[in-house]
C-alpha positions as CSV (number, residue, x, y, z in Angstrom):
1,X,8.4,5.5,-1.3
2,X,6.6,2.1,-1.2
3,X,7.4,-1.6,-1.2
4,X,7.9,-2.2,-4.9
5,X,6.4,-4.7,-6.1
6,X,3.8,-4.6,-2.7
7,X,4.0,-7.9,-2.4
8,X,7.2,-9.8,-0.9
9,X,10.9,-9.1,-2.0
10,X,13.2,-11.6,-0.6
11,X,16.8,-11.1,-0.5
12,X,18.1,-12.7,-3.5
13,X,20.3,-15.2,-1.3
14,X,17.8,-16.0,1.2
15,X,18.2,-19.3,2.2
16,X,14.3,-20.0,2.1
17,X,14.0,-20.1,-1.2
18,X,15.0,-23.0,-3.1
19,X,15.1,-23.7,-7.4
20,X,12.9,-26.6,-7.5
21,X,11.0,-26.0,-11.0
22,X,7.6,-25.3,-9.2
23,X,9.1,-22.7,-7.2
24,X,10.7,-21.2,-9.7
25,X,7.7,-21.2,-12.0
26,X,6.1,-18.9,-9.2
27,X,9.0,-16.7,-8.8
28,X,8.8,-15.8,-12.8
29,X,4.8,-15.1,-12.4
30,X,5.9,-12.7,-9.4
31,X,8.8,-11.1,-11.4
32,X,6.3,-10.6,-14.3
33,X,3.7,-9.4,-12.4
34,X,1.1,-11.8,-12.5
35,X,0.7,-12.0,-9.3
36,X,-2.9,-13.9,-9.7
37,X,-1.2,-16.6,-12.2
38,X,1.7,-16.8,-9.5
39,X,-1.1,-17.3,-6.5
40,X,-2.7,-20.1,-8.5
41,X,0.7,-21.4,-9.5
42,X,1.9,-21.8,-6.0
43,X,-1.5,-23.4,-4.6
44,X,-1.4,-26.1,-7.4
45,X,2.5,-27.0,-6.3
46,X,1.3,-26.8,-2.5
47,X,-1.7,-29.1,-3.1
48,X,0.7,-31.6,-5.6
49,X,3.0,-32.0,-2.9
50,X,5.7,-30.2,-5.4
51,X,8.8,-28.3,-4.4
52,X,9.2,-26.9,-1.1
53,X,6.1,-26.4,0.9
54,X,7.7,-23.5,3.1
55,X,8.7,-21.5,0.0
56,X,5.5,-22.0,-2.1
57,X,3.3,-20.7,1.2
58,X,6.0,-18.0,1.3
59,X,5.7,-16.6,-2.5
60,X,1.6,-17.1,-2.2
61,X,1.9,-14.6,0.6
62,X,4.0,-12.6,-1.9
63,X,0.9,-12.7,-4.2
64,X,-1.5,-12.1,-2.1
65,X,-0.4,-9.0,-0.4
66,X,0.4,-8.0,-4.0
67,X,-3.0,-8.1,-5.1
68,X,-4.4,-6.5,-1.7
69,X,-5.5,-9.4,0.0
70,X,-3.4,-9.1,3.3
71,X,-5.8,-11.6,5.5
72,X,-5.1,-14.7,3.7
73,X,-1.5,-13.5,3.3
74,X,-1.1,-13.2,6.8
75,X,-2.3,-17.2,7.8
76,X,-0.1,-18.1,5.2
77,X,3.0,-16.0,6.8
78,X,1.7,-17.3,10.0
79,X,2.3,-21.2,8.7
80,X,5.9,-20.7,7.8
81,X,6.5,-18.8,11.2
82,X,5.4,-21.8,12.6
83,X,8.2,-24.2,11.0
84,X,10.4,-21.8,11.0
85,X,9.9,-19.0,13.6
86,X,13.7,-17.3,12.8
87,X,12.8,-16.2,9.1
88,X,12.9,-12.4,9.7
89,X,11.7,-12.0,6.0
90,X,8.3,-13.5,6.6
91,X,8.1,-12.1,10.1
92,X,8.7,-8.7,8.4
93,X,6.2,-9.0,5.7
94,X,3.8,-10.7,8.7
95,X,4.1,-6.7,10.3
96,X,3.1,-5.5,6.8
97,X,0.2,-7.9,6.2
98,X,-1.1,-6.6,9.7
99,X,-0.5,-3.3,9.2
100,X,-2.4,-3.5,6.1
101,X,-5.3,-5.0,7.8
102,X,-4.5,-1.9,10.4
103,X,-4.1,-4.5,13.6
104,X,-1.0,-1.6,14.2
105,X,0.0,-3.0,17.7
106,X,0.8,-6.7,16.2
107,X,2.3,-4.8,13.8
108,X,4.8,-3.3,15.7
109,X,5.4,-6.4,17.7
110,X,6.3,-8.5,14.6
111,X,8.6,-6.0,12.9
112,X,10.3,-5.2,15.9
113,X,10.8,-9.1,16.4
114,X,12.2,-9.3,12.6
115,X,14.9,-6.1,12.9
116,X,16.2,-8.0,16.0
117,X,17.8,-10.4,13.6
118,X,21.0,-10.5,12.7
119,X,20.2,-10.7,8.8
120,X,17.4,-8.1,9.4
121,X,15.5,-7.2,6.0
122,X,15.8,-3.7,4.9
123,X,12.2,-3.7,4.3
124,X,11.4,-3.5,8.2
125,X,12.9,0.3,8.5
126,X,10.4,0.9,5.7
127,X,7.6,-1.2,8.0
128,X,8.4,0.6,10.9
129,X,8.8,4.0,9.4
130,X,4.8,3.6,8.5
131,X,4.0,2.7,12.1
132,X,6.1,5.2,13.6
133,X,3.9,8.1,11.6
134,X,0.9,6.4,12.7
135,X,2.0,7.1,16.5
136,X,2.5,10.9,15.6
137,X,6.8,10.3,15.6
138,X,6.9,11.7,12.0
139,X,11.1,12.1,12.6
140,X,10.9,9.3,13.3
141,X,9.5,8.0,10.6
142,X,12.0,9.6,8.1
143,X,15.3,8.3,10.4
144,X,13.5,4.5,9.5
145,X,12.9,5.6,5.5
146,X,16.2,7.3,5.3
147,X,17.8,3.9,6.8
148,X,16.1,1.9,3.9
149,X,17.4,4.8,1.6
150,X,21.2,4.3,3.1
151,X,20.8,0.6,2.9
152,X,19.2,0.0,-0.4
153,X,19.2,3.0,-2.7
154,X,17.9,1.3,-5.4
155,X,15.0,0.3,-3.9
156,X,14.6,2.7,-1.6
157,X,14.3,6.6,-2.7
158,X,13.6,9.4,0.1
159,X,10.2,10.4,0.6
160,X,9.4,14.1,-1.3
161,X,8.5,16.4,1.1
162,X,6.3,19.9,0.8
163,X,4.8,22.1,3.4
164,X,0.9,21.6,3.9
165,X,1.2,25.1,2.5
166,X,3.1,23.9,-1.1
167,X,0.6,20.8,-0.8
168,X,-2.6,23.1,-0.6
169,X,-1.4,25.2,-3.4
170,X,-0.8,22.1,-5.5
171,X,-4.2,21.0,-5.2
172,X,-6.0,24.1,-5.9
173,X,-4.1,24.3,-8.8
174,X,-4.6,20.7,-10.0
175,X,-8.3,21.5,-9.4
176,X,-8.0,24.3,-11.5
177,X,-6.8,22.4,-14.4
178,X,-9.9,20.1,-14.2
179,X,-12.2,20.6,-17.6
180,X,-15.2,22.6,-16.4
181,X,-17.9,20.0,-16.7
182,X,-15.8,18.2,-13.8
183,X,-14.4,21.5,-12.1
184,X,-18.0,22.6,-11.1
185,X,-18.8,19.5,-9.4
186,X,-15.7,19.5,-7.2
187,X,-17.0,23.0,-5.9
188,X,-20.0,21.2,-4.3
189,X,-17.6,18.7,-2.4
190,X,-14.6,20.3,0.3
191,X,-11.3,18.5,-0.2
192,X,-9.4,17.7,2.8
193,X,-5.5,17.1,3.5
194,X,-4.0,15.1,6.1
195,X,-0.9,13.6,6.5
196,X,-2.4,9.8,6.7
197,X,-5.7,8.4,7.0
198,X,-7.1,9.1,10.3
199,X,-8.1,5.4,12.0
200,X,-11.5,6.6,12.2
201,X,-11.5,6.9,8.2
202,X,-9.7,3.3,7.8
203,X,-12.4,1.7,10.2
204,X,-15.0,3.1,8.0
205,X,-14.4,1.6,5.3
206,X,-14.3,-2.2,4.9
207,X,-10.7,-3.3,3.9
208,X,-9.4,0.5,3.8
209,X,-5.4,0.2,3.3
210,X,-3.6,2.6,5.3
211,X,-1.3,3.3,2.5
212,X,-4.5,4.6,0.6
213,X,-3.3,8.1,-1.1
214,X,-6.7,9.6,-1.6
215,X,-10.6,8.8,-0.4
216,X,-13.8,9.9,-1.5
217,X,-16.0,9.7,1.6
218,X,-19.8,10.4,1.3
219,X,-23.0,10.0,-0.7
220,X,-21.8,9.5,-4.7
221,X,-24.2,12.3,-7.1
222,X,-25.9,9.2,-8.7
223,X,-27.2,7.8,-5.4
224,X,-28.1,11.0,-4.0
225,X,-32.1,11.2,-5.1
226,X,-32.6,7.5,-3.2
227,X,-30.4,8.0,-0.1
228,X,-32.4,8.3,3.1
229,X,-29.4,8.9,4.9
230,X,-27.3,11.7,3.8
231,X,-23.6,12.3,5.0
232,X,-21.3,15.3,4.1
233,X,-19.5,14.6,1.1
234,X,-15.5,15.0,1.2
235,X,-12.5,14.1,-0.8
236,X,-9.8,13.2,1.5
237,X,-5.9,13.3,-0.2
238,X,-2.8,12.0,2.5
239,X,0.3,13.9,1.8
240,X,2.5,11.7,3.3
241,X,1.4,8.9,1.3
242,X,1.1,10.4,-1.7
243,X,5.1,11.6,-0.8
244,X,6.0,8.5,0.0
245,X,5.3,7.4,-4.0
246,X,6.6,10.4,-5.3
247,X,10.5,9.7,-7.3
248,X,10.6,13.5,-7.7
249,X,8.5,16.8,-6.9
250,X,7.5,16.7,-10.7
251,X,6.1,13.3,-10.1
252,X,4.4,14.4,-6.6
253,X,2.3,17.2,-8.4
254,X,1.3,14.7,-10.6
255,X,0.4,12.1,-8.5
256,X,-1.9,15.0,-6.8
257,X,-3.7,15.9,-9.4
258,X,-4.3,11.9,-10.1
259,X,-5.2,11.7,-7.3
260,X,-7.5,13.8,-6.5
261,X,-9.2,13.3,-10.4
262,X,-9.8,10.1,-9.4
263,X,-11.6,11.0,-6.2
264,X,-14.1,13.1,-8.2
265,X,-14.5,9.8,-10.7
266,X,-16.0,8.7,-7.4
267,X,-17.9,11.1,-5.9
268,X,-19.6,11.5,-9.8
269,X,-20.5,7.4,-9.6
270,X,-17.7,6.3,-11.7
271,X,-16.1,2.8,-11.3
272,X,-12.3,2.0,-11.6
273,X,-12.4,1.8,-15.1
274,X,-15.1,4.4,-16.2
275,X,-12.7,7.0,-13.6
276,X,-9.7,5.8,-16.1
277,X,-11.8,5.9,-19.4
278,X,-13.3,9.6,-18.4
279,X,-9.2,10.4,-18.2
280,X,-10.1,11.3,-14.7
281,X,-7.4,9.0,-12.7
């Protein structure tokens, strides 16, 4: 389960937004998913003067979480809060913007903030269920997805659970389906469940998102003969997250063996689109 699209989903009679034709220009991009046309859409109306100022800083945070950019979505969040500091939309999408930038503790504080409301979003149960499994309350975490679920089926399905047992067995096989040429190199790198990425992993990496489903961490093959400093090489997958996609168990497996394809792409020196090309993600 995941926000869908990743950007923001306002309820469609939320006051906020208004029909004036630039807005509604942006809200099309967004509903297309062109989320960069939408951005640049919304930031010509905001620097015209057109429509409502409030909304367009609104839907650019909408774009800009969508396309992974969750720091300039957050000062953007943080301008309408600052008008209009009882919108429990943007204060809920403010907790995902910090969440993303994995500032965990503000996090909490703003989605608590936004399911105080009277009109509070169902999206915050969904905000809070990823905070509560980064503080280890995992039944937790399911009660808040399982709300979301209740409230808004449609949007919301229940997370697809397996043992660590069923998950293990899942990825051997899907390593096991792996052409040879690729299978032999995975035998030179340990792969590595855990439920979600450990903070030590996130602050690693510049601009890791926690929702991440897999991680390649180490030396790629290609830069191995020049690297002076050589780490263990390890492909990390996070069950949870990788649960939290899944629409069905079929769909899970799948998402595994993507997954984890794709992770070998990057350990072999691939890029985004040579992984996709090489049918490896």
């Amino acid at each position: 389960m995941e926000l869908e699209p990743r950007g923001i989903i306002p309820p469609d009679d939320d006051p906020v937004l208004g029909r004036h034709p630039a807005v509604a220009r942006v809200e099309s991009a967004l509903d297309a998913g062109k989320d960069e046309e939408a951005l640049q859409l919304a930031e010509a109306a905001l620097e015209a003067g057109e429509g409502d100022r409030l909304d367009l800083l609104y839907l650019a945070a909408d774009a800009l979480l969508a396309l992974g950019r969750p720091h300039e979505a957050e000062s953007r969040l943080r301008a309408v809060l600052a008008e209009d500091p009882s919108c429990p939309t943007s204060r809920c999408w403010l907790a995902l913007a910090l969440f993303r930038l994995c500032r965990f503790a503000e996090s909490r504080v703003e989605v608590e903030r936004s399911l105080e409301a009277e009109r509070a979003p169902t999206d915050a149960h969904l905000v809070r269920g990823l905070l509560l499994e980064r503080e280890g309350d995992l039944e937790g975490a399911d009660e808040c997805f399982a709300l979301a679920h209740e409230t808004d089926p449609d949007r919301f399905h229940l997370p697809i659970r397996m043992t660590r047992r069923e998950f293990d067995r899942e990825v051997r096989q899907a390593a096991r389906r792996l052409p040879r040429q690729f299978r032999r190199h995975l035998e030179r790198v340990p792969v590595i469940v855990q439920d979600i990425p450990a903070v030590e992993l996130l602050r690693g990496g510049e601009g890791l998102d926690p929702e991440i489903l897999g991680l390649f961490d180490g030396t790629s093959l290609p830069d191995t003969a020049e690297a002076t400093d050589l780490r263990p090489n390890y492909i990390y997958l996070f069950q949870r997250n990788l649960e939290r996609i899944a629409r069905d168990r079929e769909h899970l497996v799948e998402e595994i063996a993507i997954t984890l394809q794709h992770e070998l792409g990057h350990y072999l020196g691939l890029d985004e689109e040579e992984v996709d090309e090489m049918g490896l993600g």
